[in-house]
C-alpha positions in Angstrom: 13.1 27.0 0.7 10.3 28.9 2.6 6.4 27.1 2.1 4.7 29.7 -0.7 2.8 32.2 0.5 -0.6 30.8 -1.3 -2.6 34.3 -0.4 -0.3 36.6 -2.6 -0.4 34.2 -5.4 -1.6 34.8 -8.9 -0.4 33.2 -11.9 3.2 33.0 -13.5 5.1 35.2 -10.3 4.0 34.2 -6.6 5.6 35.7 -3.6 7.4 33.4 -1.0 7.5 34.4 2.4 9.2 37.4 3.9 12.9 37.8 2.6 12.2 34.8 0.3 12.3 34.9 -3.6 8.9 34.8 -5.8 8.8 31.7 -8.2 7.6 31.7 -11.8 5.8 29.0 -12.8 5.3 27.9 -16.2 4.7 24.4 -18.3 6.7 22.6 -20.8 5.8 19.8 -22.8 7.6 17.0 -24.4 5.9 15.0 -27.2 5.1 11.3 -27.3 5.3 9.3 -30.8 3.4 6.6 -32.4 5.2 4.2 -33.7 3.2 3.2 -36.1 2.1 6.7 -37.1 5.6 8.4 -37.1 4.1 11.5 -35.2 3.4 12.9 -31.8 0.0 11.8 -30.5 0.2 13.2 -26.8 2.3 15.2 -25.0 3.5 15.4 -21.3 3.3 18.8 -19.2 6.0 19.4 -17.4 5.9 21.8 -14.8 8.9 23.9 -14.2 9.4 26.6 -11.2 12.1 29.1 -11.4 13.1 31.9 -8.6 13.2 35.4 -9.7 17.4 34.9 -9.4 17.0 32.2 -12.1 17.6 29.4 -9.7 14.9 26.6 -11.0 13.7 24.7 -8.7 12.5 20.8 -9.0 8.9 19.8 -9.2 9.5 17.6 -6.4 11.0 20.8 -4.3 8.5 22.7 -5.0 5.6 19.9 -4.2 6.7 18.9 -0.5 7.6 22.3 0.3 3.7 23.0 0.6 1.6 21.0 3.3 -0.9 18.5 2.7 -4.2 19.8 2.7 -5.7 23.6 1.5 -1.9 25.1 0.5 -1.0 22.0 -1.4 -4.5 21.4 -3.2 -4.4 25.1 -4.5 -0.8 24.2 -5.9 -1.7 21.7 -7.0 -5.1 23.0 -8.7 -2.8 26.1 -10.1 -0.5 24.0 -11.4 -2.6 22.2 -13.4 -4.6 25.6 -14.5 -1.2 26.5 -16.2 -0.3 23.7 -18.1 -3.8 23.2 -19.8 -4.1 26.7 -20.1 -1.3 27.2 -22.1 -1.7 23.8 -23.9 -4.8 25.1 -25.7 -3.1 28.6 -26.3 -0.7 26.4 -28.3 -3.7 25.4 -30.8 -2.7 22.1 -30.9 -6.7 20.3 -31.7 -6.0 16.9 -32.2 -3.2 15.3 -29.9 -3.6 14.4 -25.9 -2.4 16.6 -22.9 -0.7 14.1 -20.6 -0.6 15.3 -17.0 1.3 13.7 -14.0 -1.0 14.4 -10.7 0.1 14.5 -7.3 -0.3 11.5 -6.1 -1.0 12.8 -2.1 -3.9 14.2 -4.0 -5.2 12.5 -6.8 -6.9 9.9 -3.6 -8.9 12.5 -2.4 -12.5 12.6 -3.5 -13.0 16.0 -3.8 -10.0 16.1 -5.3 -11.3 14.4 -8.5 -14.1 16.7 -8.5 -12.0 19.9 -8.8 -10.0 18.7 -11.4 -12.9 18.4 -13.6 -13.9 21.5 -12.8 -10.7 23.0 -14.2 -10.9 20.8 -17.6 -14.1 22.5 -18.1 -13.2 26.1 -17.3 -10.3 25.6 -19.5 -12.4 24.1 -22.6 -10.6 21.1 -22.5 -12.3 17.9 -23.7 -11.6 14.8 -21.1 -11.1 12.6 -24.2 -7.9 14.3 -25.1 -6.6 14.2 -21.4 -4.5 11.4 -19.9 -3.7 11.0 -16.2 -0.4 9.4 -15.0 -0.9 7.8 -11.7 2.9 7.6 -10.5 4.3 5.4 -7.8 2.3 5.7 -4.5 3.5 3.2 -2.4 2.0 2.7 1.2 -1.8 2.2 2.5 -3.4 4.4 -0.4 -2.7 2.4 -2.8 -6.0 0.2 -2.6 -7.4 3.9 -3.3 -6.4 4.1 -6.9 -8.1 1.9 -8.2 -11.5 4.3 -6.3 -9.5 7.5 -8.4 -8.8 5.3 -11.9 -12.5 4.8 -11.8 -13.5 8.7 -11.7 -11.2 9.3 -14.1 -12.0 6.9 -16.1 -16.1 7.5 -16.1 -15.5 11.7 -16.7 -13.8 10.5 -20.2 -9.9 10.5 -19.1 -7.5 7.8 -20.4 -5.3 6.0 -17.5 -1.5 5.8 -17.6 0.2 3.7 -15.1 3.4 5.3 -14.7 7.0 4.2 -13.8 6.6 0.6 -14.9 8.7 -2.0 -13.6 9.6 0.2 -10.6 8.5 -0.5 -6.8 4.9 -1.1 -6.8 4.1 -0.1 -10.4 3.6 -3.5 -12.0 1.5 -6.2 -13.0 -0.4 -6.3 -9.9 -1.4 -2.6 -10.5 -2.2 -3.1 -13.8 -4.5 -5.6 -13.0 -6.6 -3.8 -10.7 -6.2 -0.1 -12.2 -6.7 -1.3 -16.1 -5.2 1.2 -17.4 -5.2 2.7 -20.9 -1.5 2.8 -21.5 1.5 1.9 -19.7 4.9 3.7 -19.7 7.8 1.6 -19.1 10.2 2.8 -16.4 13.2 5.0 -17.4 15.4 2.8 -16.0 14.9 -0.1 -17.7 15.0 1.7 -21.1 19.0 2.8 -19.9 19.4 -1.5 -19.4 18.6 -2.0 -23.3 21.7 -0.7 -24.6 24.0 -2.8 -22.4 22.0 -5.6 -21.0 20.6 -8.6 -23.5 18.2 -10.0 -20.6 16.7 -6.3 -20.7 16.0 -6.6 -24.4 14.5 -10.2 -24.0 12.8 -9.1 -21.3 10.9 -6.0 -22.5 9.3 -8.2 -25.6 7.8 -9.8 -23.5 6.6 -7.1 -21.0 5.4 -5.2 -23.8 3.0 -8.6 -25.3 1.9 -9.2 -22.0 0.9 -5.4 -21.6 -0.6 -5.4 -24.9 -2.6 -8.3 -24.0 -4.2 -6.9 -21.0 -5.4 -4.2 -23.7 -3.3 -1.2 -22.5 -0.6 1.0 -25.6 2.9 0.7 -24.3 4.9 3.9 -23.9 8.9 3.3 -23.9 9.7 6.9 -22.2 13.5 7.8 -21.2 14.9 7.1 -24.5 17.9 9.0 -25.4 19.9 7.0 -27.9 19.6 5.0 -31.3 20.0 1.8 -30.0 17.3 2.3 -27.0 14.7 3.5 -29.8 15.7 0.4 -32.0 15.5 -1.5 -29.0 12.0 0.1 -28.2 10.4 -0.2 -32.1 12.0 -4.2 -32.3 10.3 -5.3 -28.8 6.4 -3.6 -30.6 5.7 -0.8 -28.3 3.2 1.8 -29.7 4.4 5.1 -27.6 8.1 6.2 -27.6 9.1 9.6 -25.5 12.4 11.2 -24.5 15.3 13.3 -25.5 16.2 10.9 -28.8 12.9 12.3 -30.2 12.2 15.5 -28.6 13.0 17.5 -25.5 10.8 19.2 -23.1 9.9 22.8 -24.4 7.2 25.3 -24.4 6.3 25.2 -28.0 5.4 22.3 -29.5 7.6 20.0 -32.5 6.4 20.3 -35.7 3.9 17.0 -36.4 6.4 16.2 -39.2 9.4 17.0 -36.9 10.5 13.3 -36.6 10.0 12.0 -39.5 13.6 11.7 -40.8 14.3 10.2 -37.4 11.4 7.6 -38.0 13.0 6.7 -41.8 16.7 6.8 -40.5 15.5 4.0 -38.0 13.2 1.8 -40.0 16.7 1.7 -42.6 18.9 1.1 -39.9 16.2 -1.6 -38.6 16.0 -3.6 -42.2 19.6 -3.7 -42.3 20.2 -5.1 -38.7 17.3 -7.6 -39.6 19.1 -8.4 -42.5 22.2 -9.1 -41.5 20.6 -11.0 -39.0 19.3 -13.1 -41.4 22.4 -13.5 -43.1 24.1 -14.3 -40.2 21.2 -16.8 -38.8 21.5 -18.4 -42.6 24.9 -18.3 -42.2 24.7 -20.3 -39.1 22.4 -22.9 -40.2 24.3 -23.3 -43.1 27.5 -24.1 -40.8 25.5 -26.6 -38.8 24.2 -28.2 -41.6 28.0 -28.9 -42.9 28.8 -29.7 -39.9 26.2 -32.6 -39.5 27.1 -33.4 -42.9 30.6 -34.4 -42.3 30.1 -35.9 -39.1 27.8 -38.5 -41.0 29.9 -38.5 -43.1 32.7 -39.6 -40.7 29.9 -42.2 -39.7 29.6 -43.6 -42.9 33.3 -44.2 -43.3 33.6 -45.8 -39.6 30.6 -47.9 -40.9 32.0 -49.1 -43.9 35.4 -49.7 -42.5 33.6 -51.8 -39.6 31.6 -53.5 -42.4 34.5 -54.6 -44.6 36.6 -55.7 -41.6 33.7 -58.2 -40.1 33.6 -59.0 -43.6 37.1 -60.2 -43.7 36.9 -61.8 -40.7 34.0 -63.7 -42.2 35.8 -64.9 -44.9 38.9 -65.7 -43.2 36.8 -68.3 -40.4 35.6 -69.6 -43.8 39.2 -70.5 -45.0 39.5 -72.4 -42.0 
């Protein structure tokens, strides 16, 4: 694909070069749950680029085939300008926007600067945005922590992304102290197969929690890796179990049968659990039973022979 032509471009359509096709830009979003509160709280803009021959083209396509510098800041800057845009054309007042930033950009000083810019000319409050740092591996990553800062002071809420993944992990949440954490997609596939994943992601989550970050289980796309995700106490939940990408939002009570279908399928796994843990202790507890029982007859039967034996010296 041809670099975009950035002076012929307005928003929605923008011309590539010559004998190219123009690209239409436009935002989904897909919602993020509270656990606890059964409903979306937040939800992440997706950007989504599609040619004029219907050919749609991936945000990471689109993204490298524009320069560093000017051409990739007013991408970037557009990009942004779309999805907030239509997020508050959506009237949605109370939940969060969450929005992914380029990560060859979101380092830059003046990078920060226009960004807030375009909360403001948009009417969008900085408390209700959160911005996902995603993995940036290499000799800017001591720069995050600069970027997390500005963010952080202009009223945004920090997201470590991609959790678990290259250099997204406790080390970065240490220095960046984020807000909230989303666990990496891939180790949300491990739950439903792998037992040291489930283990494992309890504990993740508690540590997290302790450093004073929300948890976000994103990438979820079954029963079992939502079960998994509710059991192990994370507060977020996001993916394709719960809701796909769109360009309207879900309804706030959209989920709610999915919420009440797992907490009964929850209570019954716990109780048969139980059952089966009772079960199991009640099984040992035999078990001890008759091998002092055992014990006791060996005992006696050592008892009454020395016994004899006593008895029979005597004789003599």
């Amino acid at each position: 694909m041809k670099l975009l032509d950035l002076a012929s471009w307005r928003l929605g359509w923008t011309a590539l070069g010559p004998g190219s096709h123009a690209v239409r830009l436009s935002s989904h979003f897909q919602a993020i749950f509270s656990a606890s509160e059964r409903r979306p709280i937040g939800y992440e803009a997706l950007i989504r680029a599609t040619r004029e021959d219907g050919l749609a083209i991936e945000p990471i396509q689109l993204f490298t085939s524009v320069p560093e510098g000017a051409a990739r800041a007013d991408l970037d800057r557009r990009c942004r300008t779309i999805q907030i845009e239509k997020f508050m054309k959506l009237g949605e007042e109370r939940s969060s926007l969450f929005l992914n930033l380029d990560p060859c950009r979101v380092i830059e000083p003046r990078f920060a600067g226009v960004f807030a810019e375009v909360l403001e000319s948009c009417g969008l409050d900085t408390g209700r945005v959160a911005v996902e740092l995603t993995e940036w591996p290499g000799p800017c990553e001591e720069r995050l922590a600069e970027a997390a800062a500005f963010y952080r002071d202009i009223g945004c809420r920090i997201v470590v992304d991609d959790f678990g993944a290259g250099q997204s992990n406790f080390d970065r949440v240490w220095r960046l102290k984020p807000d909230i954490v989303k666990i990496d997609r891939e180790m949300t596939r491990r739950l439903s197969t792998n037992g040291v994943a489930r283990r494992m992601l309890a504990g993740i989550v508690e540590v997290l929690q302790d450093s004073g970050a929300s948890v976000c289980v994103e990438g979820i796309e079954t029963e079992d890796q939502a079960l998994c995700a509710i059991d192990a106490g994370a507060d977020l939940l996001q993916g394709f179990y719960f809701s796909r990408p769109a360009e309207a939002l879900p309804a706030p009570e959209a989920c709610r049968d999915v919420f009440d279908h797992l907490r009964d399928v929850s209570a019954r796994r716990h109780a048969a659990g139980a059952a089966t843990e009772a079960s199991h202790r009640l099984h040992s507890v035999a078990r001890r039973s008759r091998n002092l029982l055992r014990h006791a007859r060996v005992t006696g039967n050592v008892i009454r022979l020395r016994r004899r034996l006593t008895v029979g010296e005597d004789a003599a």
